[in-house]
C-alpha positions in Angstrom: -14.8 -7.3 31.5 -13.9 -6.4 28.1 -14.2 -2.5 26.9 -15.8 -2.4 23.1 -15.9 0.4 21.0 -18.0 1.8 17.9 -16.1 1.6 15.1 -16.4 5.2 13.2 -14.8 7.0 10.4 -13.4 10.8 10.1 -11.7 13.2 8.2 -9.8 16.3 8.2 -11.1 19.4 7.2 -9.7 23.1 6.7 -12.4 25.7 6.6 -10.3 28.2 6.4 -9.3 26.8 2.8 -12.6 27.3 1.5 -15.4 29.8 1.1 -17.9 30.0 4.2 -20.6 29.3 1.5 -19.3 25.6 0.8 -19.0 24.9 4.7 -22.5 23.8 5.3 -22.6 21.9 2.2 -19.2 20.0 2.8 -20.5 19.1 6.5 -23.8 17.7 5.5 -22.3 15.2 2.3 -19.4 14.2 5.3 -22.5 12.8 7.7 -24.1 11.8 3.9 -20.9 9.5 3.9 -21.0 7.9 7.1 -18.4 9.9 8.9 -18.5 10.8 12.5 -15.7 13.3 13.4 -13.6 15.9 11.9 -10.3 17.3 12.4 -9.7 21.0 12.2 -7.8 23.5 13.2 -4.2 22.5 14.1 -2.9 24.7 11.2 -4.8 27.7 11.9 -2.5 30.4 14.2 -2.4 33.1 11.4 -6.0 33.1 10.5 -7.1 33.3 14.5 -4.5 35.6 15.3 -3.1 37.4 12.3 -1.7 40.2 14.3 -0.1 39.8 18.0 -2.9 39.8 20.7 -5.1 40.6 17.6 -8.3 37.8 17.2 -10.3 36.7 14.5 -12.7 34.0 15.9 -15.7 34.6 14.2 -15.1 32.1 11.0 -14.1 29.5 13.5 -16.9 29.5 15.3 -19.3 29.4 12.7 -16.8 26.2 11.1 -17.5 24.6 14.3 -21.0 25.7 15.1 -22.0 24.0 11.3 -20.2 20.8 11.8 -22.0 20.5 15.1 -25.4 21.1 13.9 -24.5 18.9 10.5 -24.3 16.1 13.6 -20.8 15.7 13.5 -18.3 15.3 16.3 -15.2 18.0 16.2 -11.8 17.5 16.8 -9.9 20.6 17.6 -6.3 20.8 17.5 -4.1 23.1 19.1 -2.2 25.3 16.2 1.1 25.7 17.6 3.2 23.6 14.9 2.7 26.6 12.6 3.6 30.0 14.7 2.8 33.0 12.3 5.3 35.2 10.7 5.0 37.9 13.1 6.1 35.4 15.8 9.7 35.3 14.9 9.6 38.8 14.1 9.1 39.1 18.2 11.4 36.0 18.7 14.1 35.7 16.2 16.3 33.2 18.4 13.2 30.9 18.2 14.1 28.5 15.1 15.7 25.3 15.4 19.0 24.8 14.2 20.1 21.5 12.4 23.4 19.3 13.3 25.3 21.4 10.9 24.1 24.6 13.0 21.8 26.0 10.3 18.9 27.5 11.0 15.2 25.8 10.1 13.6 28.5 8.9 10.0 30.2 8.7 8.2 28.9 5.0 6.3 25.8 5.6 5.9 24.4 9.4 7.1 23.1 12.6 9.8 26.0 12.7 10.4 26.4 16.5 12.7 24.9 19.0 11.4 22.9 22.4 13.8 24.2 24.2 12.8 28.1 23.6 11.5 29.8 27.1 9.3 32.4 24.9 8.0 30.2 22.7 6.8 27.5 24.9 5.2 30.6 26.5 3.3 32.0 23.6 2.4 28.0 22.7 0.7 27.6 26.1 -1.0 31.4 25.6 -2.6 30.4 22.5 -3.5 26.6 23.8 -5.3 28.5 26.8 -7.4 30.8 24.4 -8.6 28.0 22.6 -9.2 26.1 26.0 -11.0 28.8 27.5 -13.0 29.8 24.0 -13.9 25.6 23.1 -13.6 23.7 26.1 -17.7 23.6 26.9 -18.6 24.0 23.2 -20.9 20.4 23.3 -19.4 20.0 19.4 -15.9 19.9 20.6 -15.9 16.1 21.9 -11.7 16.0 21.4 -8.2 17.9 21.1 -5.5 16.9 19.2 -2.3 19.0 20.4 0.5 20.5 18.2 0.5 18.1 15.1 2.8 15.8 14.0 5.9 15.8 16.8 9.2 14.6 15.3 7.8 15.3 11.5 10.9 16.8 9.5 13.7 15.9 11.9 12.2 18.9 14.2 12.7 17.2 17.9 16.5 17.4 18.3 17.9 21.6 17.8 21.2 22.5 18.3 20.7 26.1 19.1 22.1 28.4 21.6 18.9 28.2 24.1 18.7 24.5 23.7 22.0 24.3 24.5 21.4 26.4 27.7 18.5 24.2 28.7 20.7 21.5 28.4 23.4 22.6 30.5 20.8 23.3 33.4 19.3 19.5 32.4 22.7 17.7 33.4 22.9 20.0 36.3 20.2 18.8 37.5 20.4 15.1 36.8 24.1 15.2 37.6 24.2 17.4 40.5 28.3 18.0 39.8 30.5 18.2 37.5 32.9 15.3 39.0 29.8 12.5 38.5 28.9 13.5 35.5 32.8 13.3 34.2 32.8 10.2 35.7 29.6 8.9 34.4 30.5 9.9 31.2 33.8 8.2 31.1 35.4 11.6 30.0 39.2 10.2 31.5 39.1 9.3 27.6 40.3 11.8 25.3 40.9 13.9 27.8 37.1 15.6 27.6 36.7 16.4 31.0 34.9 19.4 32.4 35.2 21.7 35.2 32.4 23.2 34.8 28.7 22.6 33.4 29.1 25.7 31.4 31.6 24.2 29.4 29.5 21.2 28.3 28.5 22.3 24.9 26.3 20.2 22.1 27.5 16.8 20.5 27.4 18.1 16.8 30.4 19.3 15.1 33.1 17.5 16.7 35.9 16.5 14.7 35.0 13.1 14.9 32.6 11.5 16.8 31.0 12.9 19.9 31.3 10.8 23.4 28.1 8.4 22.8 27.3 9.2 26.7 26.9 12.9 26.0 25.1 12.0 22.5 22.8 9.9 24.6 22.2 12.6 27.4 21.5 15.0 24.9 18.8 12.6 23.2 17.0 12.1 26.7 16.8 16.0 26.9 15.3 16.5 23.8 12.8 13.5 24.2 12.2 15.5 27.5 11.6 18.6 25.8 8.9 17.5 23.8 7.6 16.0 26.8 7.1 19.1 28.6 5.9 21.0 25.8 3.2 18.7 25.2 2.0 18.1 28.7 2.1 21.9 29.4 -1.1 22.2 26.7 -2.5 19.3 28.2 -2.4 20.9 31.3 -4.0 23.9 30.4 -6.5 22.2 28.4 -8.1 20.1 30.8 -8.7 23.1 33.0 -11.2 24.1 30.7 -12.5 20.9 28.8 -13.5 17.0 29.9 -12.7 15.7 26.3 -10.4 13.2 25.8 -7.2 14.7 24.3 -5.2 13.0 21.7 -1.7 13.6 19.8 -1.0 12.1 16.3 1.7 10.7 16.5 4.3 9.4 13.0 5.0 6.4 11.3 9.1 5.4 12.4 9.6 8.6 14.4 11.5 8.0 17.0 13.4 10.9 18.3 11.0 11.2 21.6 9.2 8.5 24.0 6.0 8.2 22.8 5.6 6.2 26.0 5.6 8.6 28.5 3.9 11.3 26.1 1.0 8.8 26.1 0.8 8.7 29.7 -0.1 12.3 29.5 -3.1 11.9 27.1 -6.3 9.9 27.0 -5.9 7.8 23.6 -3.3 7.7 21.3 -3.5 8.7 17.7 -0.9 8.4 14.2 -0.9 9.2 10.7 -1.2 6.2 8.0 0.3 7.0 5.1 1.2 3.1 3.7 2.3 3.8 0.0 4.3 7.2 1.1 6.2 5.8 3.5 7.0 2.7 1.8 10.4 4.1 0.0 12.5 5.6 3.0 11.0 4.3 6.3 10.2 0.6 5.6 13.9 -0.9 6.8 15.6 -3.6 4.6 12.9 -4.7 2.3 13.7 -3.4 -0.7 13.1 -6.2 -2.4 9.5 -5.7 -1.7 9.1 -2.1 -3.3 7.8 -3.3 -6.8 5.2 -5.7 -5.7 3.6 -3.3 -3.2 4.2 0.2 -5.2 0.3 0.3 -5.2 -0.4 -1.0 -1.5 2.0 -0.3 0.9 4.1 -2.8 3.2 1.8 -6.1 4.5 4.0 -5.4 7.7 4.4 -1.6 8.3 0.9 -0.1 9.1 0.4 -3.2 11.5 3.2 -2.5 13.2 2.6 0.7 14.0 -0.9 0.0 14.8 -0.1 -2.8 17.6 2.8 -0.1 18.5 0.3 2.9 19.1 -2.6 0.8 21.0 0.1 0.1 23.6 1.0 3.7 23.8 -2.7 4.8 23.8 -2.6 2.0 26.5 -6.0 0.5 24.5 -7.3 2.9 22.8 -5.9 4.8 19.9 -7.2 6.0 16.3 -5.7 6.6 13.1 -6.4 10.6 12.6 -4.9 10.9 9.1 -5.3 7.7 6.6 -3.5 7.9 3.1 -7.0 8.5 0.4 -4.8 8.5 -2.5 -1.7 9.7 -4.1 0.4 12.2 -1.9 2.9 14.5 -3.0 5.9 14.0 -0.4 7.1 11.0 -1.1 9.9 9.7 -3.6 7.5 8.3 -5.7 3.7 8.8 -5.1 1.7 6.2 -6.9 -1.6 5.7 -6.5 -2.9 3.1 -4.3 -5.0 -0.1 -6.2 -8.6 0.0 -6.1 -9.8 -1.4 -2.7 -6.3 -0.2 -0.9 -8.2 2.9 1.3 -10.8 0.3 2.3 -8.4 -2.5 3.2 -6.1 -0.1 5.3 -9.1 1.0 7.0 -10.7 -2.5 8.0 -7.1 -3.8 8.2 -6.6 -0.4 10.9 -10.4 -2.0 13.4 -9.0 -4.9 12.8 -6.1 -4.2 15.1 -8.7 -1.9 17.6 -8.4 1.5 15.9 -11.7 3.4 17.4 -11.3 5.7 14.4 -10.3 6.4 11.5 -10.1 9.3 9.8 -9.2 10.6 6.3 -6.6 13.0 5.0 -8.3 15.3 3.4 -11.7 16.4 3.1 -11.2 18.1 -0.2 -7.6 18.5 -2.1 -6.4 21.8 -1.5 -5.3 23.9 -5.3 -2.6 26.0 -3.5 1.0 25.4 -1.5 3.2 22.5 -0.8 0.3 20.2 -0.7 -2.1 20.7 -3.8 -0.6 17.6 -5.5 -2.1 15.6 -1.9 -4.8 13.8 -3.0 -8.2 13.8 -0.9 -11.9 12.5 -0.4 -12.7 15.1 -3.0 -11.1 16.8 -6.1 -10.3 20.8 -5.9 -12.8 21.0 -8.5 -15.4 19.4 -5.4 -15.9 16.4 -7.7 -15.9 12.7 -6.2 -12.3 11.7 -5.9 -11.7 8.2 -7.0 -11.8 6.6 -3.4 -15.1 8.3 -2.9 -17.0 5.0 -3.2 -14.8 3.3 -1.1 -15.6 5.3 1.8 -19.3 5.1 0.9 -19.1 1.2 1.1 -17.0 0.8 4.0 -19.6 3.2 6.0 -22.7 0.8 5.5 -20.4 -2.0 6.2 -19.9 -0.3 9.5 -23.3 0.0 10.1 -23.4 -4.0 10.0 -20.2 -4.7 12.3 -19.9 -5.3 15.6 -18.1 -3.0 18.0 -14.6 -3.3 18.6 -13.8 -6.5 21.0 -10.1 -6.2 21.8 -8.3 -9.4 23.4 -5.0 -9.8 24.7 -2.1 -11.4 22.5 -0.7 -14.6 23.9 2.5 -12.9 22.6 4.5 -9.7 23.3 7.2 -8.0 21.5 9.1 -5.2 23.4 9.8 -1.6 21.8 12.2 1.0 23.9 12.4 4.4 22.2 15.8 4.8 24.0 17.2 1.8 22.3 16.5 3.4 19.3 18.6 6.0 20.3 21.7 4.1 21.9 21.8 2.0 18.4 21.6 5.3 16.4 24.3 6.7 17.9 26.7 3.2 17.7 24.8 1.1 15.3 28.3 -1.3 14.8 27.2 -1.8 11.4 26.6 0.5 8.6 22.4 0.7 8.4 21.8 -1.2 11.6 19.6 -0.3 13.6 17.3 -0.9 16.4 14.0 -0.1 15.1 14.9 -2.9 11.9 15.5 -5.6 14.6 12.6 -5.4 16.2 10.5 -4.8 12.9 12.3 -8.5 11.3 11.0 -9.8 14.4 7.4 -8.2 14.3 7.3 -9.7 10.5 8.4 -13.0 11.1 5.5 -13.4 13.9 3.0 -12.3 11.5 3.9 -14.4 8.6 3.1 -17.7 11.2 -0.1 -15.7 11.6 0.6 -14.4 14.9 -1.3 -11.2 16.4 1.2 -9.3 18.6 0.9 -6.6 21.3 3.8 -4.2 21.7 4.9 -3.5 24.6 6.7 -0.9 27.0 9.8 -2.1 28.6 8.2 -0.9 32.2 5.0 -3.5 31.4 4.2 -4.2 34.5 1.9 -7.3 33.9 3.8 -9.5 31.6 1.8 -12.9 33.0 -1.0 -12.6 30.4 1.8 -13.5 27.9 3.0 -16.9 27.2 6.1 -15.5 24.6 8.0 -12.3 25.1 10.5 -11.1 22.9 13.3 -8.5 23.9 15.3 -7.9 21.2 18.2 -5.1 21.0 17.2 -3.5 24.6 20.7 -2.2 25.3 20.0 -0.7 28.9 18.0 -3.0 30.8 17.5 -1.5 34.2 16.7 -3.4 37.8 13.2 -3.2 37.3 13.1 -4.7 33.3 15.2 -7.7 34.4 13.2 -8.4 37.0 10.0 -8.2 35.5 11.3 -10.4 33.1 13.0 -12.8 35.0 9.4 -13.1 37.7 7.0 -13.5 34.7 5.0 -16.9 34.1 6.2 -16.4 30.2 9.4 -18.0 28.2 11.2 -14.9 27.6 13.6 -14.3 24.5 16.2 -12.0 24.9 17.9 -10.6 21.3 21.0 -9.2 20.6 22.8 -6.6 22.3 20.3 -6.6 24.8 21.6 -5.7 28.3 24.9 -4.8 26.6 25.0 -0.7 28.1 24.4 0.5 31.7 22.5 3.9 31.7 25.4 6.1 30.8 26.7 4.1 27.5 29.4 2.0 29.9 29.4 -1.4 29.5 28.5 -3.0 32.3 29.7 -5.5 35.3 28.9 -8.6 34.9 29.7 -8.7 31.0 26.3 -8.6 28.9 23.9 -9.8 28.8 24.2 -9.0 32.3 21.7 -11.4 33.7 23.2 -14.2 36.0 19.9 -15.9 35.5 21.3 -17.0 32.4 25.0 -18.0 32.9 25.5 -16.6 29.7 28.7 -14.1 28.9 29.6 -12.4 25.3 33.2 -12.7 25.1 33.5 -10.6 21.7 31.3 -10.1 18.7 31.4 -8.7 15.5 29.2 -7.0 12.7 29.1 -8.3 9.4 29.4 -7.0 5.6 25.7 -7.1 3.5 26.3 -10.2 1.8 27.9 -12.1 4.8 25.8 -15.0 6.4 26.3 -17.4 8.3 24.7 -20.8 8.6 22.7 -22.0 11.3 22.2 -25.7 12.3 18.9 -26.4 11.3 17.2 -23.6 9.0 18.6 -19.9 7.9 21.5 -18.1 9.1 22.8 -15.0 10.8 23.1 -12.1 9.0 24.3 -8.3 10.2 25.6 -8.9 13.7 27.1 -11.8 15.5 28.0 -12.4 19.2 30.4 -15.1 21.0 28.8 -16.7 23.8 30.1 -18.5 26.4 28.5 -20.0 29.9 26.6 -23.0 31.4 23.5 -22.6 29.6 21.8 -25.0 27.6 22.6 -24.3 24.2 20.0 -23.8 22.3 20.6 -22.6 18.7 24.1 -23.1 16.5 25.7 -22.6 13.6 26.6 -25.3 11.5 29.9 -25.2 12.5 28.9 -25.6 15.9 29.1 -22.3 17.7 26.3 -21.5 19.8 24.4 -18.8 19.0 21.2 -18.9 21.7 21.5 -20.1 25.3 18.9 -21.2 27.3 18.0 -21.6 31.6 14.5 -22.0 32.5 12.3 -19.5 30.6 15.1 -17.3 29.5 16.7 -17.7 26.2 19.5 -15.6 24.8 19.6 -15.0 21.1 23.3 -13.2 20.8 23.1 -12.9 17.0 21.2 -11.4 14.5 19.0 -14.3 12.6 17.5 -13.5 8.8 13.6 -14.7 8.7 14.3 -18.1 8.0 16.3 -18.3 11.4 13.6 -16.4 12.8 10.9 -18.5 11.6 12.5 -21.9 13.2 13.0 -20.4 16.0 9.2 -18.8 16.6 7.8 -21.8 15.5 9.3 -24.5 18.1 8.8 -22.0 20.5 5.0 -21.5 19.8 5.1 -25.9 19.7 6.5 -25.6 23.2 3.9 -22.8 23.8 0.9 -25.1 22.6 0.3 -21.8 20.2 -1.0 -22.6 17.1 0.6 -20.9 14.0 -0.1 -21.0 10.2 3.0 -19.9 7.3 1.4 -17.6 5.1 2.7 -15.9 1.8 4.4 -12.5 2.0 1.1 -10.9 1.0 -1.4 -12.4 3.4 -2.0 -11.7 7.3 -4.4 -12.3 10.2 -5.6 -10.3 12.8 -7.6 -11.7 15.9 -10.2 -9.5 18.3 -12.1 -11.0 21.0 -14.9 -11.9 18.2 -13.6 -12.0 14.9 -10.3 -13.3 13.0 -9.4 -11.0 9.8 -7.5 -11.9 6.9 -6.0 -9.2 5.2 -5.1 -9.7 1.5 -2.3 -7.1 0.0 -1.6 -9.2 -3.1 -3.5 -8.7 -6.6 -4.2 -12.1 -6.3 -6.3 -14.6 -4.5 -5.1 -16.6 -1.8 -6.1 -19.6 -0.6 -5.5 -21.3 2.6 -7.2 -24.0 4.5 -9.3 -24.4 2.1 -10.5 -20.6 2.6 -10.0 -18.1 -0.4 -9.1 -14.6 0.3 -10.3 -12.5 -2.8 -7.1 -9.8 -4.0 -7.2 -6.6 -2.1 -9.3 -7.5 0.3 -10.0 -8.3 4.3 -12.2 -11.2 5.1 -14.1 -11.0 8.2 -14.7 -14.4 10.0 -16.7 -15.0 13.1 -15.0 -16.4 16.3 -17.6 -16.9 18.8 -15.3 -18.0 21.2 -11.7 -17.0 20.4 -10.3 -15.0 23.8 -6.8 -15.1 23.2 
């Protein structure tokens, strides 16, 4: 039976910005616009607790207390991603220090380390107080906690008590100093240990650091965050039944959203399309000019299909770009329409929610150049409208009808790390792999679900790609190998056991498919080459050998994708016209039906409805349907299930 939602609309809110006497107003134009829920709180440390043990509740009370009664649902996150001045005052070893052993300091936010013992304890004091203050308040209906994990380069800390938790860490998945030598490989160089006290960070080596000790130290600090985070979730749901929610980044990936998902009851992430268009969209530069004023076609999407999965179905967008910000390298404005396309484009792909960054733009600090639903002057901002007309559309749509994907494409946060730490290639990396392939899809019209690499039911899929999973344990091959679907496995997949050796039999390590790299190579920017039939490999090549069926070659004849049974090998990294051949005969195969589309257009299928989304400024027609410029076009599918 299919779960549907009500599709509703939010924004964040800072009370403590503004004068009590505008509070009452503010809340009663937000339910005037059509919004549901509001966001407060998860800056507020200082003003609750100005002085150690020292509260001042009152003004958020009566913040919360006129949201309710205005009708509005509440949000309330916990404030620990800004601990107050006084707090480092008490613990001055509690900043994070950054790979050239500087210290992050106090000034602006997020300036604490996971791994400090105190710190984690005055986090989990302060989560209680809220818990135990707001968890049967009726106008509290979710928590967000901390804000933001990852934001700044603020998981991985190479202080003294991080390195201490660490030490204790291998201990413990170790157990002694001769396996984790061992493990490690540490014959080499002659790094060996005798003890786990002398195991010190990876940073500041004179050249590189042994990638198994880089690695370890990644899965600690991913760990890290996990306890932190599960520790307030802990303690919350003592005290509250409401669903509990991080917001998670766009291209973070310094922790496993994963298994901090697994923790929470939804997932949630932060849209900003245009802002993070410059430094976190990977090799489509190209692309900048055109979409200055809308953002990537590709990039939101993929981080929407990415965070259902981790929400595992249900997931909002708590802050959505309203205009302008004032972080990025250039902050343009987005085109008229742009807010309201994000935010159809954002249901179309199941978002529950979604809610606006800010309420009102904020005259003081690091962000008074952030634009928001309002002006600091309280005037109308210029996306004002927007919102307006995309509530009473709401008002009209149908509730969220989420399908299953006929095709999967696999994200591991850990093979973001392994390719991070020995990318081969200067700029390669992991999460650009997987992002060419999530593209490519789309432009045949494609909607995709992202999946875990421990998915345990991969027989609703017909097409799974597995692109650049460099440890592939027991369990992942398996799965793979028992599912109903054809399976396509990309380059350097398999190519790492899970301490950074390579492995026994050579990769891809899967006798299924007779398949062996005997050598590969990376290759300069403007190498390519050509593939049989259409486009070429680009970045990073692999020599395969084996009694496969070969399935893709260059031109010169040297194969480049095996194939037994369902599995297909892909040892080589293939530009979108490569890509593109190769989707669409597999989707012929698949009896999937695709459609090419221009660079600017995509679709978007639920249960009931197929969405085309427009980022050009200009109309597109296809089939003999015309998709106005900056827009979404909703069209009925009675019967689309798949």
């Amino acid at each position: 039976m299919t779960v549907k939602h009500k599709r509703s609309l939010g924004v964040c809110y800072y009370p403590e910005h503004w004068p009590q006497k505008m509070w009452a107003k503010d809340a009663a134009r937000m339910k005037e616009l059509g919004l549901t829920w509001v966001r407060i709180g998860e800056f507020s440390w200082s003003q609750v607790e100005p002085r150690p043990n020292q509260f001042e509740f009152d003004w958020l009370d009566e913040a919360i207390q006129t949201l309710g009664m205005a009708g509005l649902k509440v949000v309330l996150g916990t404030p620990t991603a800004t601990p107050p001045r006084w707090m480092l005052d008490r613990h001055p070893d509690m900043l994070a220090l950054d790979q050239q052993g500087r210290p992050r300091k106090f000034g602006s936010r997020r300036h604490y380390c996971f791994s400090h013992t105190d710190f984690r304890g005055e986090a989990a004091r302060i989560t209680r107080i809220f818990a135990e203050r707001y968890g049967e308040n009726p106008y509290i209906c979710a928590w967000q906690t901390d804000n933001e994990y990852g934001c700044h380069d603020t998981v991985i800390s190479y202080s003294q008590v991080a390195r201490e938790a660490f030490i204790d860490w291998l201990a413990q998945r170790y157990q002694s100093i001769n396996a984790l030598n061992s493990s490690w490989g540490n014959d080499f160089w002659s790094m060996n240990y005798d003890d786990f006290t002398q195991i010190d960070l990876p940073n500041l080596t004179v050249t590189e650091a042994n990638p198994a000790h880089q690695l370890a130290f990644r899965r600690f600090s991913s760990d890290q965050v996990l306890l932190f985070n599960r520790k307030q979730v802990d303690i919350i749901r003592k005290y509250s039944k409401a669903p509990i929610t991080h917001n998670y980044m766009g291209r973070i990936t310094q922790f496993d959203h994963h298994k901090i998902g697994d923790d929470l009851d939804f997932a949630s992430w932060d849209s900003y399309p245009i802002g993070f268009l410059e430094d976190r969209v990977p090799n489509r530069e190209d692309m900048h000019p055109r979409f200055t004023h809308q953002g990537d076609p590709d990039f939101q999407a993929f981080h929407h299909d990415l965070y259902r999965g981790v929400g595992k179905g249900r997931w909002w967008v708590m802050e959505q770009q309203p205009g302008p910000v004032n972080w990025a390298p250039y902050n343009s404005a987005p085109l008229p329409g742009m807010v309201k396309l994000w935010s159809w484009e954002a249901f179309a792909h199941g978002a529950e929610t979604v809610s606006y960054f800010r309420w009102r733009q904020v005259p003081v600090a690091q962000e008074q150049l952030h634009s928001g639903l309002r002006r600091p002057d309280d005037k109308a901002s210029l996306v004002w409208s927007e919102i307006e007309s995309l509530g009473k559309e709401l008002l009209e749509a149908p509730n969220i009808a989420p399908c299953k994907s006929r095709v999967a494409l696999m994200f591991d946060y850990e093979s973001e790390w392994t390719w991070d730490i020995q990318p081969h290639g200067k700029g390669l990396s992991y999460f650009q792999l997987v992002f060419e392939y999530y593209v490519a899809l789309r432009k045949l019209g494609l909607s995709i679900d992202i999946i875990r690499p421990d998915t345990i039911d991969l027989n609703q899929y017909q097409l799974i790609f597995v692109p650049g999973v460099m440890h592939m344990n027991d369990a992942i091959k398996s799965s793979l190998i028992e599912c109903d679907a054809t399976v396509v496995i990309g380059p350097r997949s398999g190519s790492r056991d899970k301490d950074f050796k390579i492995p026994e039999p050579l990769p891809p390590s899967l006798e299924q498919l007779d398949t062996v790299v005997e050598a590969l190579e990376s290759l300069r920017p403007n190498d390519k080459i050509a593939l049989q039939n259409n486009g070429n490999i680009v970045n990073y090549r692999e020599f395969l050998s084996g009694n496969g069926d070969v399935f893709l070659s260059t031109k010169q004849g040297q194969t480049v994708a095996m194939r037994k049974g369902s599995l297909i090998y892909v040892g080589s990294w293939l530009d979108q016209s490569g890509l593109k051949y190769l989707f669409q005969n597999l989707c012929m195969e698949q009896e999937i039906s695709t459609i090419e589309l221009p660079d600017a257009l995509r679709i978007r299928d639920t249960r009931t409805e197929r969405f085309w989304i427009n980022y050009d400024n200009i109309d597109h027609t296809v089939d003999g349907m015309t998709i106005k410029a900056i827009s979404v076009l909703r069209q009925e599918l009675p019967m689309s299930g798949t």
